[in-house]
C-alpha positions, 0 to 999 in steps of 0.5 A: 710703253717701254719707249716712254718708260725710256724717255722717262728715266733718261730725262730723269737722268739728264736732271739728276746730273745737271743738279749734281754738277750744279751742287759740285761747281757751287761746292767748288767755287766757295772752296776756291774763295775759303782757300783764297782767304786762308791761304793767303793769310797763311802765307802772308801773316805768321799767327794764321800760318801758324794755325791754319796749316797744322790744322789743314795738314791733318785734315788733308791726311785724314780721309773724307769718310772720317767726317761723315758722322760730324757731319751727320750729328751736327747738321741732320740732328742739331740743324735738321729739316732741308736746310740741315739736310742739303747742308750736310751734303754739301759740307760732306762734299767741302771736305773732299774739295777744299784743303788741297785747295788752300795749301795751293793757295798758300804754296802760290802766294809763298812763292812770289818772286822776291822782284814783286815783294819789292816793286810792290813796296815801292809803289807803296801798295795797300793791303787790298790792292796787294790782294787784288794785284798780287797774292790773288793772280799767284795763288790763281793758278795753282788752285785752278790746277787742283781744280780737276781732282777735287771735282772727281773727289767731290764726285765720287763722295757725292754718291755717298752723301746725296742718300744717307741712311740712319736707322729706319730713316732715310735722307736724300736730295735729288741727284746722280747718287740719289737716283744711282740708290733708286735704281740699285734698290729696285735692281734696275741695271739698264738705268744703271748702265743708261746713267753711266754712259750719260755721266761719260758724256757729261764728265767728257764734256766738263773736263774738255770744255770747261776745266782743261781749258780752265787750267791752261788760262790760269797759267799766264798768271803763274810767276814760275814755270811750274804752272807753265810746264802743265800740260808739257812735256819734253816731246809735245803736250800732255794731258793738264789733268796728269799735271793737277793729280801730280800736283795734288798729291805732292801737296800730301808729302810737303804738307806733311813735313810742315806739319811735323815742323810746326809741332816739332818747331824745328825748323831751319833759322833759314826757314824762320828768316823766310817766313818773316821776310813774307809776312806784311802784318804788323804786330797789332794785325799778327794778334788780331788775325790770330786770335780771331783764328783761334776763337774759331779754332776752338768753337769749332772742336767744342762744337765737335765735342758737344756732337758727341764725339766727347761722349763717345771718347769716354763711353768706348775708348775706356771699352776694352771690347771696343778697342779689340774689334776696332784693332781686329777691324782696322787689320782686315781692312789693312790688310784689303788695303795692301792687296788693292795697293800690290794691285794698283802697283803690279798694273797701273806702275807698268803700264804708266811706264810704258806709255811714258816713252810712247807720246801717241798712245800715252795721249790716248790712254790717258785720255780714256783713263781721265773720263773713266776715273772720274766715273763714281765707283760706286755706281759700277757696285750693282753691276758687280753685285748681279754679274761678278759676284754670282759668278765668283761666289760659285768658283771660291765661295760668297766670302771670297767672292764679296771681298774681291767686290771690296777690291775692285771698288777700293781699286777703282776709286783710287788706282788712277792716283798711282798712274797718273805720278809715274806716268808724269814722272816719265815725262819729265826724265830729262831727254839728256840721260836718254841720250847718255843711255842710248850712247852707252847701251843701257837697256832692260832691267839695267836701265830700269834700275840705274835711270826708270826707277829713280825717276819714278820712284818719289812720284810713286811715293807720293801717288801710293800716299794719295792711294792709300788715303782714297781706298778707305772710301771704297771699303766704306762703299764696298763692306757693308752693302743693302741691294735689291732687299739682300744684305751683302757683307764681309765677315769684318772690317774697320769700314764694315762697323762704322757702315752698321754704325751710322744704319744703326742711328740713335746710341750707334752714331755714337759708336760711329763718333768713337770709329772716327776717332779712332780712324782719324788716330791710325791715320795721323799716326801711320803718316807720322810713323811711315808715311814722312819717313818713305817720303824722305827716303825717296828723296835722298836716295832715288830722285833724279836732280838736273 
């Protein structure tokens, strides 16, 4: 019986997994098709550029678990039934997948070489064998090398979106995070633990037969020798995967400073010379494209505000209440964001330094840290919750016990970003300052500061930015938890009320309408204020240039 029962959850297991795969692979080719039309109009067309990139830089700044309740009104409410349902898991996973993707698209068609632009006007090509021949092959690569960590995003989200709770009600598709709940309500930890050994299987098995070699084919179709450095390094091969996370979260920083030029419209004469040297639209295409764009533009926000998040803005953001607990909230979970941040920092900024200068070992940790960063952290939560929790809360107490269960989840759903920069950041330190130091004997903290940390330093920036955006999906996962019939949750948090809100339903997603609002403010705000600001500083004053 026991054997059967067995059989039973490791068959439903294998299903779950492959249906979620699925879900995800589908999610991730009409990503790669959307970035492959906008990115290219972006790069090829001044009025598309001039829209999409804005409006893709803050939506690559706000952080995915600011579109759940959008996503929840529009399609469970206005659309409804399976359709609605399986729509709004699939979007939920869109949002993890898709920006990255279009800047990759628009950074690879931006930078075709001057040589193509003009052999391609001499053979007189038209618009679509120039989409065909030459802007699809060079935005190629660059999507492909964004494809690993949008699939690890898209799984890590999709355990949040495949369940959804509102209310009394309860919505989900069959899936690895569906099945995940199941086992967690019922308090079934061998399920869990038997899920968790067959998603290390699957997770292996994608990235080593499918994506790796993936990425490493698309790079013939690089123009530059970007792509071809993936997987590169001054003394043999390193993993492709630190190559697409470097690359991803560097797009955090370059989009950024876009975002700031095109409102700010300061841009360098340079600048405003280059983007008409690339554009091939005519003056009628320039209108054309960016009316066309700007009708969806704006049926998109009244679609936003007739969701209610108008209603909300007017009911809560006029509530001093409201405002008070959501500051009071937003500087809890800032300040759990800073203690996993010094965290990550104190461990993984180390431990990537060391294994840059050790090629053997550095291959084989980076290789266990892929498979187990791309394992959903909050399929570890049950476990936490039945071992380390008892166990710390006997030691320090419940409250201290829950917040270090929000730590951990926060950690392990974004430290890796820190990792994998500085870790590629060693790589790339040019072998000649390694000569001059060994010549002159520079060694230990000296050499830490004078060559380690300028090296490092723009790649930590960089991958602390991509961090710090991914923490806040696991204080969403983390804050507010129903297990096994006991509720488990902090005393306040940010996080905390946007999960009460959305359990709530009816006039509280409306309060969960006004959280997003308000999260999605914070976060342009902190990007405008400090985030541009560090960026810069890292450039200037800690960066090496060969």
């Amino acid at each position: 019986m026991v054997f059967q029962s067995l059989t039973d959850i490791t068959v439903q297991i294998l299903e779950a997994t492959i249906l979620t795969f699925a879900r995800i692979w589908f999610i991730i080719l009409i990503s790669i098709l959307l970035s492959l039309v906008f990115g290219t109009l972006a790069a090829r067309v001044d009025s598309a550029r001039a829209i999409i990139i804005p409006v893709v830089d803050v939506l690559e700044a706000v952080p995915v678990v600011a579109f759940f309740p959008l996503v929840l009104v529009f399609f469970l409410d206005d659309v409804g039934g399976g359709l609605g349902l399986e729509l709004a898991v699939d979007i939920l996973i869109l949002t993890a997948t898709l920006w990255n993707m279009i800047l990759a698209a628009f950074e690879g068609v931006r930078n075709i070489p001057e040589e193509c632009i003009q052999l391609q006007n001499v053979y007189r090509l038209g618009f679509f064998s120039r989409v065909r021949k030459v802007y699809f092959p060079s935005a190629y690569s660059r999507i492909v090398s964004n494809i690993s960590p949008s699939f690890n995003s898209a799984l890590f989200y999709i355990t949040l979106s495949e369940v959804i709770l509102i209310g009394n009600r309860s919505y989900g598709v069959f899936g690895i995070g569906s099945l995940s709940i199941s086992f967690s309500s019922s308090g079934n930890i061998p399920g869990i633990e038997l899920l968790i050994l067959i998603l290390v299987i699957f997770i292996t098995m994608n990235y080593y037969f499918v994506i790796d070699p993936w990425i490493r084919s698309s790079q013939k179709y690089s123009f530059d020798s970007e792509a071809k450095a993936v997987g590169k390094t001054k003394s043999g091969v390193i993993s492709s995967f630190a190559g697409s996370i470097r690359t991803r979260t560097n797009q955090v920083m370059i989009s950024g400073e876009r975002l700031v030029s095109a409102i700010t419209r300061t841009g360098k004469p340079a600048e405003r010379r280059e983007r008409r040297r690339l554009s091939l639209s005519s003056k009628e295409l320039n209108y054309f494209v960016g009316a066309l764009l700007l009708l969806m533009l704006s049926l998109a926000i009244y679609s936003i505000l007739e969701a209610g998040f108008y209603q909300a803005f007017v009911i809560y953001f006029f509530s001093p209440a409201f405002l008070w607990d959501s500051l009071i909230g937003l500087l809890y979970d800032l300040g759990r964001i800073g203690i996993v941040y010094v965290i990550t920092v104190i461990t993984m900024v180390p431990v990537a330094v060391i294994l840059g200068t050790r090629k053997t070992l550095g291959r084989v940790f980076t290789s266990i840290l892929q498979i187990i960063y791309s394992i959903p952290a909050p399929i570890f939560l049950p476990i936490l919750l039945i071992t380390f929790l008892p166990w710390m809360a006997g030691y320090f107490g419940e409250s201290v016990a829950i917040n270090s269960v929000v730590i951990i989840i926060a950690f392990l759903s974004a430290a890796s970003y820190v990792f994998f920069n500085v870790y590629g950041a060693m790589q790339t330190i040019p072998s000649e300052l390694d000569m001059v130091s060994k010549a002159y004997s520079i060694k230990g903290f000296k050499r830490f500061r004078k060559l380690t940390l300028p090296a490092i330093f723009p790649s930590l920036v960089t991958g602390s930015v991509a961090s710090i955006g991914s923490y806040w999906g696991g204080l969403l996962v983390a804050e507010y938890v129903l297990f096994a019939g006991t509720k488990y949750e902090v005393h306040n948090g940010l996080m905390k009320s946007l999960d009460i809100a959305m359990a709530t339903g009816g006039t509280g997603l409306l309060r969960a309408d006004a959280i997003d609002i308000f999260l999605v403010l914070v976060i342009v705000a902190i990007s405008f204020l400090v985030t541009l600001r560090l960026y810069n500083v890292a450039n200037k004053k800690f960066s090496i240039n060969t």
